[in-house]
N, C-alpha and C positions, 0 to 999 in steps of 0.2 A: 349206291342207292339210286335208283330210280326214278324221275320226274315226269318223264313226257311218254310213260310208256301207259298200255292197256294198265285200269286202276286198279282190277287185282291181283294184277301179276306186281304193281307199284308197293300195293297194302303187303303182299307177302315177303316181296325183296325186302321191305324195310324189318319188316318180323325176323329177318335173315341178320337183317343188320346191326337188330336190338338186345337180338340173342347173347346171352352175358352179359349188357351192360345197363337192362330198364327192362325187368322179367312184367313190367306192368305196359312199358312201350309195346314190347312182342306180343302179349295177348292181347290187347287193344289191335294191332294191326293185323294179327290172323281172325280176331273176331270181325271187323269191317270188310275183312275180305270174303265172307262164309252171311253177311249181312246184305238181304236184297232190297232192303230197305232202305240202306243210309247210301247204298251203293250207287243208288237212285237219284242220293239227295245230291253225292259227290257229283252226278253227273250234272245238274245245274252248275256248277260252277263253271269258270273258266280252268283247263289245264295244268296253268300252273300253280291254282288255287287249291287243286286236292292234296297236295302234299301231305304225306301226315304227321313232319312237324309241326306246319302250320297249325294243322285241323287240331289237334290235338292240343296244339297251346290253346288255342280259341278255348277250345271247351275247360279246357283246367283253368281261364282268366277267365270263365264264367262258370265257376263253382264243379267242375267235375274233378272228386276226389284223386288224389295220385298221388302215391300210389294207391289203387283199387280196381275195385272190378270194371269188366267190361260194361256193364249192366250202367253204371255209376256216367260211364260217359254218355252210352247211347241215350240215356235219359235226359241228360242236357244235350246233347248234339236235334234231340226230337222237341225239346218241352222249352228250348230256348233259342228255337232258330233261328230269329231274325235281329238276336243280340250276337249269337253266334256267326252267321253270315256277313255281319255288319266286320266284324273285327275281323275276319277271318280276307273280308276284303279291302280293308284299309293297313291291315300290319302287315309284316313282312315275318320271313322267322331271324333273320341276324342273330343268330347263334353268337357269331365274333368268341370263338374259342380260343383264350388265347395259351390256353393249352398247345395247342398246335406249333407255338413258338417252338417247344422243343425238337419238334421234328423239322422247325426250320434253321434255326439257329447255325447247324453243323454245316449246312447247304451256303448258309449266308460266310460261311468261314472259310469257302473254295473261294470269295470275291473279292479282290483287292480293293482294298477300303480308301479314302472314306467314304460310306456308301449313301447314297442319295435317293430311298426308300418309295415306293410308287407301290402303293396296296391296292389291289382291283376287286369292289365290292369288300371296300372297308368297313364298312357299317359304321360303328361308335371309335371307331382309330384303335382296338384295344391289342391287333396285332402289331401298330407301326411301332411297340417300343421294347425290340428283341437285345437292346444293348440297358434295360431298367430291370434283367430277372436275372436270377440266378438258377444253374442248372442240375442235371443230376442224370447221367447217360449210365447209368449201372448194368452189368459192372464193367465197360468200359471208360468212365473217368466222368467227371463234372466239370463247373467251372466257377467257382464262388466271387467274391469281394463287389458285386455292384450292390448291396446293400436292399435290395427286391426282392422279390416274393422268388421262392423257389418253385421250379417246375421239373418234373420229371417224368423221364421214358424209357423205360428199358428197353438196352438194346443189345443187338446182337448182331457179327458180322465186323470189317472192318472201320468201323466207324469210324473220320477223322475229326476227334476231339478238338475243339479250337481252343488256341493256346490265350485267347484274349476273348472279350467280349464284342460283338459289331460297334465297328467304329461308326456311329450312323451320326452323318454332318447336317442331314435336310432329312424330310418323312413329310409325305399330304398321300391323300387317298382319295377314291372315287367310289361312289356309291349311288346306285338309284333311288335310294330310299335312305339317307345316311340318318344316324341318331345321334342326337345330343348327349354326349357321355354327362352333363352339367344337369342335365332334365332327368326329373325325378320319374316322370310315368316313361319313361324312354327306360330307363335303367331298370324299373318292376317287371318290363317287359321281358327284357333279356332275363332276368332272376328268371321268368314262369318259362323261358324257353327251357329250361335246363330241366335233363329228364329226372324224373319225378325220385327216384334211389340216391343221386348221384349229387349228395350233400358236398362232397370234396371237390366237386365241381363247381356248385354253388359259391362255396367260401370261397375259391380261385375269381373265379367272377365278380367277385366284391373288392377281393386286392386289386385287380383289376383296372377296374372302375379309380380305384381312388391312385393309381400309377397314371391312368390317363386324366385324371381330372387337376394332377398337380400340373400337367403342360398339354391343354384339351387341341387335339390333333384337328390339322385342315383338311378337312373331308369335302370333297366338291361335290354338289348334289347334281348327276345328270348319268348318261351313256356312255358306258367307259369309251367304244369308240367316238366317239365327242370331244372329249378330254383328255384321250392319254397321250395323242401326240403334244397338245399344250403343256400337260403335267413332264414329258421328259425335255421338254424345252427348259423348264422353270429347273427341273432336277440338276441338270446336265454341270453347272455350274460349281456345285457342292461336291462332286465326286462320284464314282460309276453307280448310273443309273441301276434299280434294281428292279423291276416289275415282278409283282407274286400275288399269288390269292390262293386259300386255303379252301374246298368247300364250295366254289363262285360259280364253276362255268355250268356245275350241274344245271343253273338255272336259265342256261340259255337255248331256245331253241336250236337245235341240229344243225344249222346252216349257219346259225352264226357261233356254234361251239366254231365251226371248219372255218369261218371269217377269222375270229379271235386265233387260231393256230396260225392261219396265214398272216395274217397281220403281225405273231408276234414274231414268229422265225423272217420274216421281213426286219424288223426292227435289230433283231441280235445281229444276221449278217450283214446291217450295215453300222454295226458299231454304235447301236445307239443306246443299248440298253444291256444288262443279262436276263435274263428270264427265270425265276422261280416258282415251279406249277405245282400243285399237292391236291390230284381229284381221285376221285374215286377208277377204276381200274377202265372201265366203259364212256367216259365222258371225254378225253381225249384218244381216239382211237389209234392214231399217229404220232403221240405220244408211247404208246401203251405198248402198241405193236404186238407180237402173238406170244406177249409173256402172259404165263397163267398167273392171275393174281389172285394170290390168298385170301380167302372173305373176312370182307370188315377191315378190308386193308386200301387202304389210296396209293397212288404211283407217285412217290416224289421227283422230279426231275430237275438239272439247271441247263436251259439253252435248248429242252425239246430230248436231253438223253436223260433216264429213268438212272436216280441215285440207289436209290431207297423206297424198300414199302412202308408207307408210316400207317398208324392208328389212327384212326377218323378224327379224335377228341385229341392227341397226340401221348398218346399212354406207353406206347412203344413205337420203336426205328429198327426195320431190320433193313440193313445198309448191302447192297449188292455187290 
């Protein structure tokens, strides 16, 4: 998915990326892109404000039906702009899927525990608790007894089933914009991120919420370059450090995606950390390297080499 690219080649990729999973997402994003109106409007904003998660949540937290027509949004995105605007530049989208555990989980089972959990663009903490769900890798194997909500992703390829849950002894996270999983309009928010079909998603987001609300996670509000050499100072202690983020670095400009690489393959060879990345195919280039990635698929890796293509939401793992 696309952030910092021309806005309708951004509005199509993501129509690209919608495709099967929010038939109301996809035509909503091919219509803004074929729209020299709103195309218009996109361009007032800043960058990385046209996102059309973002955009899109705005307009659905200010009454645009969804699922529904295209017609439905551009009439609030036109008739409610500066309620629209308003939100659209004060929130953030923090999706915080924590669906995506599942495609991490198996990644986190290559790492000798007890592991000492460092989430980059944590948002609400809802990914730092991979050792409070239980799993379902079909039909490759599962992993049941922690008593949690189930998650699942079919996969395919030689997947290494972990024989135990992550041993996790520490977990804090970093976030520019981090959210109160305890706050009630923080947690509405995350509910209207979730695409508009995708009730199963919904109901996952709620267990969620009430996993992270029984032990509400340290999320440090700031630049993860800021803070992540602090945070694995603090980790280091409890047992090997892990750095990961599901979803993160799309949101950072170009030069500091190639900072963030550099900085982390710095860290891994000097023993300070492991590294667990999950982006999208184009966001780490040096990561990615000249594997063709299947669309709608993220490049999972541990330490900078690609494991696995996961599912964006984590629906499937196809293990390399």
């Amino acid at each position: 998915m696309l952030l910092h690219d021309d806005v309708i080649e951004e509005y199509r990729d993501f129509a690209t990326y919608a495709a099967g999973d929010s038939p109301c997402f996809e035509e909503w994003a091919l219509g803004v892109a074929d729209d020299d109106e709103l195309l218009a409007w996109l361009g007032t904003l800043p960058p990385i404000k046209r996102q059309p998660n973002l955009v899109f949540a705005a307009a659905r937290w200010h009454g645009a039906p969804a699922p529904g027509p295209y017609e439905g949004l551009r009439a609030v995105l036109l008739e409610r702009e500066p309620e629209v605007r308003a939100t659209v530049m004060t929130r953030a989208t923090h999706t915080n899927e924590a669906g995506r555990l599942a495609t991490l989980a198996p990644v986190l089972g290559l790492v000798e525990g007890p592991l000492a959990l460092v989430e980059v663009g944590a948002s609400a903490g809802l990914c730092l608790f991979p050792d409070r769900y239980d799993y379902d890798w079909s039909p490759a194997g599962g992993l049941r007894g922690s008593g949690g909500p189930l998650l699942t992703a079919r996969a395919t390829g030689p997947l290494p089933v972990p024989s135990a849950h992550p041993d996790v002894a520490w977990r804090a996270g970093v976030d520019l914009n981090p959210l109160d999983v305890t706050d009630d309009d923080a947690t509405a928010w995350l509910e209207n991120l979730v695409w508009p079909e995708q009730d199963e998603r919904r109901d996952r987001l709620r267990a969620a919420i009430d996993v992270a609300r029984a032990e509400p996670p340290a999320v440090r509000s700031g630049d993860l370059f800021d803070h992540l050499p602090d945070l694995l100072d603090d980790a280091a202690p409890h047992g090997t450090p892990v750095v990961y983020h599901s979803a993160v670095i799309a949101y950072l400009e170009e030069p500091d995606r190639e900072r963030f690489h550099d900085l982390m393959v710095g860290l891994v060879a000097a023993g300070r950390c492991r590294w667990i990345s999950n982006e999208g195919g184009r966001v780490l280039p040096r990561v990615t390297g000249d594997r063709d990635v299947p669309s709608g698929r993220f490049v999972t890796a541990l330490d900078g080499v690609p494991v696995a293509y996961a599912h964006g939401h984590g629906h499937a793992i196809d293990w390399l």
